[in-house]
C-alpha positions in Angstrom: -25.2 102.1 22.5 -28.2 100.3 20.8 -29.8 97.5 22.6 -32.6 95.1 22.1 -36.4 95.0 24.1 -37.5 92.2 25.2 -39.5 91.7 22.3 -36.9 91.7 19.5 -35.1 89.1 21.9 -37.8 86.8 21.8 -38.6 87.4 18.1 -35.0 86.6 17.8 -34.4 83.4 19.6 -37.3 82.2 17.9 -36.1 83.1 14.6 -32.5 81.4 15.5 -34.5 77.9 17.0 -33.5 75.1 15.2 -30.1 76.4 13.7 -26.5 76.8 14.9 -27.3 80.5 15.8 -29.7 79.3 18.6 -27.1 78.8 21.8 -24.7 81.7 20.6 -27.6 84.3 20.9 -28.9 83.1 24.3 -25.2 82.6 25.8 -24.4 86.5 24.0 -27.9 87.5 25.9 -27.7 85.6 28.9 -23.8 86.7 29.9 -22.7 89.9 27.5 -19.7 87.7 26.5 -18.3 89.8 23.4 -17.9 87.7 20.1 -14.4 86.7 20.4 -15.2 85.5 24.1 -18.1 83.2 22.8 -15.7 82.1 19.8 -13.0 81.3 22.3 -15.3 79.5 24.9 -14.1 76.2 25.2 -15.7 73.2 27.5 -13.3 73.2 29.7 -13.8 76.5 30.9 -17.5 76.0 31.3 -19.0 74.4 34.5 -22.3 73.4 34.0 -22.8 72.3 37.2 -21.8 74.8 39.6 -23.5 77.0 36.4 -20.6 79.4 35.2 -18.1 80.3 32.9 -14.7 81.5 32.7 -13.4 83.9 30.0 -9.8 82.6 29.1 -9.3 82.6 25.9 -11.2 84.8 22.8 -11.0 84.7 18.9 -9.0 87.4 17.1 -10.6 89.4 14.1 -7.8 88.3 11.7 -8.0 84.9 11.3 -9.0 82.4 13.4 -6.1 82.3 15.9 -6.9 83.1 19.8 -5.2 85.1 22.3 -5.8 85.7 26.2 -8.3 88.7 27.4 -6.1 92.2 27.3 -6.8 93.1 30.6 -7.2 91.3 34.8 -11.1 92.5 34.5 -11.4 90.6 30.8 -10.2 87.6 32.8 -13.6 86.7 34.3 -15.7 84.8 36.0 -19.1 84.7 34.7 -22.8 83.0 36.3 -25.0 81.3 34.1 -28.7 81.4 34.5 -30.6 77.8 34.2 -32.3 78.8 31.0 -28.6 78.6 29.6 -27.3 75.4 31.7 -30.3 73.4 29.7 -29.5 74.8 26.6 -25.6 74.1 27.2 -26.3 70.7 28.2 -28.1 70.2 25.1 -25.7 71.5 23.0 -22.8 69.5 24.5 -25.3 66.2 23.8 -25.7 67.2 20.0 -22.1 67.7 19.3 -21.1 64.5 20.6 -23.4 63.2 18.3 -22.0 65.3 15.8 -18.6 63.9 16.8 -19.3 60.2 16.5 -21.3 60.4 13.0 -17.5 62.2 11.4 -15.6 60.3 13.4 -11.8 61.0 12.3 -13.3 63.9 10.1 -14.2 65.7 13.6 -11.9 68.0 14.5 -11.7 68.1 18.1 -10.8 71.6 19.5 -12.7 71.2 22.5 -14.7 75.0 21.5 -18.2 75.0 22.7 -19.3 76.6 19.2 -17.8 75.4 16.2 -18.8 74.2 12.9 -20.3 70.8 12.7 -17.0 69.2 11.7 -15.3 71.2 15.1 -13.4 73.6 13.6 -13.8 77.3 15.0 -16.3 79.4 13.5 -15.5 82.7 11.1 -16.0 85.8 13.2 -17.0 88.0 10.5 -18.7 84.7 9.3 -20.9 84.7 12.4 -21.6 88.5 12.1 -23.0 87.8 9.0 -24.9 85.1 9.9 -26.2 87.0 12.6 -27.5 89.7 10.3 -29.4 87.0 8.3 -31.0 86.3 11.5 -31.8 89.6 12.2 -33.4 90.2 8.9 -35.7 86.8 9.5 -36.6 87.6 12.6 -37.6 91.3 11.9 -36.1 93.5 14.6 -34.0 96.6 14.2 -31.1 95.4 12.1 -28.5 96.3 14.5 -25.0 94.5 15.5 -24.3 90.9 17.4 -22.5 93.4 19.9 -25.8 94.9 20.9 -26.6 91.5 22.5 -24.0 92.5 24.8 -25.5 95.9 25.4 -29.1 94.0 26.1 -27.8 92.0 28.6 -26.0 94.7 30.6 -29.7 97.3 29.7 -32.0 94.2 31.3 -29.6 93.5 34.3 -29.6 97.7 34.9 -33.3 97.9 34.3 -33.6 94.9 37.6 -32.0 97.3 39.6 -28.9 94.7 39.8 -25.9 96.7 40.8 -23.8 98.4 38.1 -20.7 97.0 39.4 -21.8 93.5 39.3 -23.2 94.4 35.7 -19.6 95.6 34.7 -17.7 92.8 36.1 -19.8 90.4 34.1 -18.9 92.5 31.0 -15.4 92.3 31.9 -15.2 96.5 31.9 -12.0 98.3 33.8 -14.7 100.6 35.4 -18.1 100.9 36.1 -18.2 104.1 34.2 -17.2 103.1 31.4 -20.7 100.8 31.4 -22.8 103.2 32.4 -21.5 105.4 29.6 -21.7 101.9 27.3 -25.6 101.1 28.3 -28.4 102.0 27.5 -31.1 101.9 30.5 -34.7 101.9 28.8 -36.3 101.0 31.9 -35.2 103.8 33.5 -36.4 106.4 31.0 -40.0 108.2 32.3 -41.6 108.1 36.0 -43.7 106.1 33.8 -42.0 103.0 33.3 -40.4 103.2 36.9 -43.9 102.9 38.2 -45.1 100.3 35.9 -40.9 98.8 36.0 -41.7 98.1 32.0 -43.4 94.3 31.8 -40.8 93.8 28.9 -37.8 94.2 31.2 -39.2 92.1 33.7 -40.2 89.3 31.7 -37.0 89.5 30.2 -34.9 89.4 33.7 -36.6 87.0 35.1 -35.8 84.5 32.4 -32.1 85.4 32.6 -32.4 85.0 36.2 -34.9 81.4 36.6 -35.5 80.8 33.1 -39.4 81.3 33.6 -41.3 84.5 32.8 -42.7 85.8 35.7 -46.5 87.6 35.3 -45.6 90.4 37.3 -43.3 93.3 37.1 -41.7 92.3 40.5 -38.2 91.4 39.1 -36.6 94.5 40.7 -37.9 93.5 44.5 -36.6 90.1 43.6 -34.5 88.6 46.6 -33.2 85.7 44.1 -32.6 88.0 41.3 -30.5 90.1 43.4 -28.7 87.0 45.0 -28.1 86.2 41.5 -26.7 89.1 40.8 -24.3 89.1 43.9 -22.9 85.9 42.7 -22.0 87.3 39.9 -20.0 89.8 41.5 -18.3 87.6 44.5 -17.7 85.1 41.1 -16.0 87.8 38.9 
């Protein structure tokens, strides 16, 4: 499965800053949630605070009706990194304001992305949209699912356990990830010594929200608690 370096996921959250892409390609980065599962997400499952989600509810392809994960492991508990509390609390601040300038127009479905009048978004809509991105920001023009494959590929290249990387994704097995994911950082004696700066950069702002100027992401005690709270969370 393709993913995205470290690069293209800079080049592309500074491609989507500004517009209503922005928060749905950090939180697909920053958790692997699929698209219906960030369609789906609604307030109330988030808890900024105690910085997690749960995945409850996801949007169908056809039409824009929702439904409950398939399976027990699709039913998850996921932990947000601070980079994506901020932004979430942002968000939350500039749809209330959204909310109060339609008034009555607003429809309320309590989703954490929607369109600026609340209804839910268009899933092939937002694939679309995501390709537009793509295009703008000049990376490989591959899928909004590979955003989900980059998340699991950085978390893997950290050295964060692959079980705690496929109970985030919501996978029945940890095979079936490993299979899924593709490890870049892993690739040459090379890159293990030098633990690829682009990988590190890019965990350590999933895990603090700062880049760190260092490759020491995969010796990291609070990456790897991180990563443990994922899975005790899950």
């Amino acid at each position: 499965m393709e993913a995205f370096d470290q690069g293209e996921v800079e080049r592309l959250l500074e491609a989507a800053r500004g517009t209503r892409l922005a928060v749905p390609v950090l939180l697909a980065v920053t958790t692997g949630l699929r698209r219906g599962e960030l369609l789906g997400l609604r307030w109330q499952d988030v808890d900024l605070d105690g910085g997690k989600l749960a995945v409850r509810l996801e949007q169908t392809k056809a039409g824009l009706a929702f439904k409950q994960p398939k399976t027990h492991k699709g039913r998850r508990v996921v932990t947000l990194p601070p980079m994506t509390v901020d932004a979430l609390r942002r968000h939350r601040a500039e749809q209330a304001r959204e909310k109060l300038l339609l008034g009555p127009a607003y429809q309320d479905n309590g989703l954490v992305l929607a369109r600026v009048d609340g209804r839910p978004l268009d899933p092939a809509g937002t694939t679309r949209a995501f390709a537009r991105l793509v295009r703008r920001a000049g990376v490989r023009p591959i899928s909004l699912h590979a955003l989900r494959h980059t998340h699991a590929t950085l978390l893997l290249g950290a050295n964060v356990h692959p079980k705690v990387v496929s109970e985030r994704l919501g996978h029945a097995t940890v095979g079936i990830t490993l299979t899924r994911t593709r490890t870049s950082c892993r690739t040459s004696k090379r890159k293990r010594r030098g633990r690829s700066m682009a990988c590190s950069r890019a965990a350590a702002q999933l895990a603090d929200g700062s880049p760190t100027e260092q490759c020491k992401l995969c010796r990291s005690r609070d990456w790897r608690r991180w990563g443990r709270d994922g899975e005790t969370a899950a």
